[in-house]
Every structure is written in C-alpha cells, then in structure tokens.
C-alpha positions as CSV (number, residue, x, y, z in Angstrom):
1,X,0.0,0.0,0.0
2,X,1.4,3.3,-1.1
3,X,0.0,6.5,0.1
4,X,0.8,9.9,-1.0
5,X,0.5,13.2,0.6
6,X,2.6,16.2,-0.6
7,X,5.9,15.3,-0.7
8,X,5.8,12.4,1.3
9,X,5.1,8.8,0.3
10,X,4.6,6.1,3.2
11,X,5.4,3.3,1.3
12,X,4.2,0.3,4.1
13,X,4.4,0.0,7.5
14,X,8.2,0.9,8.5
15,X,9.2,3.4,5.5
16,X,7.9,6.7,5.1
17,X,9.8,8.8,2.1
18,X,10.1,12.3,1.7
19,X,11.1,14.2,-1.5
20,X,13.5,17.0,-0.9
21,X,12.3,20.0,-1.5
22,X,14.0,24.0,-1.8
23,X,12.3,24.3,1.9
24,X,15.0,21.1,3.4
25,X,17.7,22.4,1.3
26,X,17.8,25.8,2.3
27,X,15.8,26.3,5.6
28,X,16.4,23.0,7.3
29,X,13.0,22.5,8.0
30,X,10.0,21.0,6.2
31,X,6.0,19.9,6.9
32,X,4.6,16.9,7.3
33,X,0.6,16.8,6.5
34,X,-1.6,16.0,9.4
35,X,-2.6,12.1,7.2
36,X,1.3,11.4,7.5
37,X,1.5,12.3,11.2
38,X,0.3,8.9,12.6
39,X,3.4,7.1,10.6
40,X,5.8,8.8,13.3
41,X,3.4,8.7,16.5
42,X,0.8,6.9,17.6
43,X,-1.4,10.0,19.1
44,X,-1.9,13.8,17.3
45,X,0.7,16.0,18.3
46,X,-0.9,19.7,20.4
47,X,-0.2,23.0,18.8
48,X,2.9,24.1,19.8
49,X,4.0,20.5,21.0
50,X,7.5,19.5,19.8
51,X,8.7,15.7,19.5
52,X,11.8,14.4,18.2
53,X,11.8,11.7,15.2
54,X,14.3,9.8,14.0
55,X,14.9,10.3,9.9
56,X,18.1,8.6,7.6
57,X,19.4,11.0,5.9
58,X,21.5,10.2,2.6
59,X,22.1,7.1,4.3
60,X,22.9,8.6,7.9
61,X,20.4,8.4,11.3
62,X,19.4,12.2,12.0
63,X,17.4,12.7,14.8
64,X,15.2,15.6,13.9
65,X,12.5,17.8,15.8
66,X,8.9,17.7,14.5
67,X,6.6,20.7,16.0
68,X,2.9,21.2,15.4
69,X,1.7,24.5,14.3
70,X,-1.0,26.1,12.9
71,X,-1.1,27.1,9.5
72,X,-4.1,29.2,9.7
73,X,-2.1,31.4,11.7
74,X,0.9,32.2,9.5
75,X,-1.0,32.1,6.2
C-alpha cells in the first residue's frame, strides 16, 4: 500500500519517504501533513508541542525535531 500526501510517500508500515524540497535544502525544515503524522506517532501531536523523530538522511540516522503549528495562523 502506497499512500501519497505532498511530498511524502509512506510506502508500508516501516518506510515513510520524503522528496527534498528547496524548503529542506535551504531552511532545514520542512511539513509533514496531518494524514502522515500517525506514521511517526501513535497520538496527534498539540499546537505548539514538539517531539523528536528519527529520519536517515543520505544514508545517515538524524534525529530531527517535528513541531505542530498552525497554518491558519501564519498564512
């Protein structure tokens, strides 16, 4: 079962891929849509809640911080 959202493609159970975009390249950061979410954690994250996730990187573990915010607010 493959499932697409945005840039990412969760590709079965234990691989989730993400497409680098100009936002990873030259900000460091990136989203990850709310259907995608559950991959990394079993429960929602809160606004404003930050939890760390582990990611490979070009072949390397990266341990990377995932934060919820609201969209509605910036845009």
């Amino acid at each position: 079962m493959i499932i697409t959202s945005f840039s990412w493609e969760i590709r079965s159970k234990i691989c989730a891929v993400k497409i680098v975009d100009a936002t990873i390249i030259n900000e460091g950061s990136t989203g990850v849509p709310m259907n995608v979410i559950p991959f990394f954690f079993t429960s929602q994250l809160k606004e404003g809640e930050k939890r760390l996730i582990d990611l490979i990187v070009l072949g390397k573990l990266a341990k990377c911080k995932i934060t919820r915010i609201n969209l509605s607010r910036i845009l």
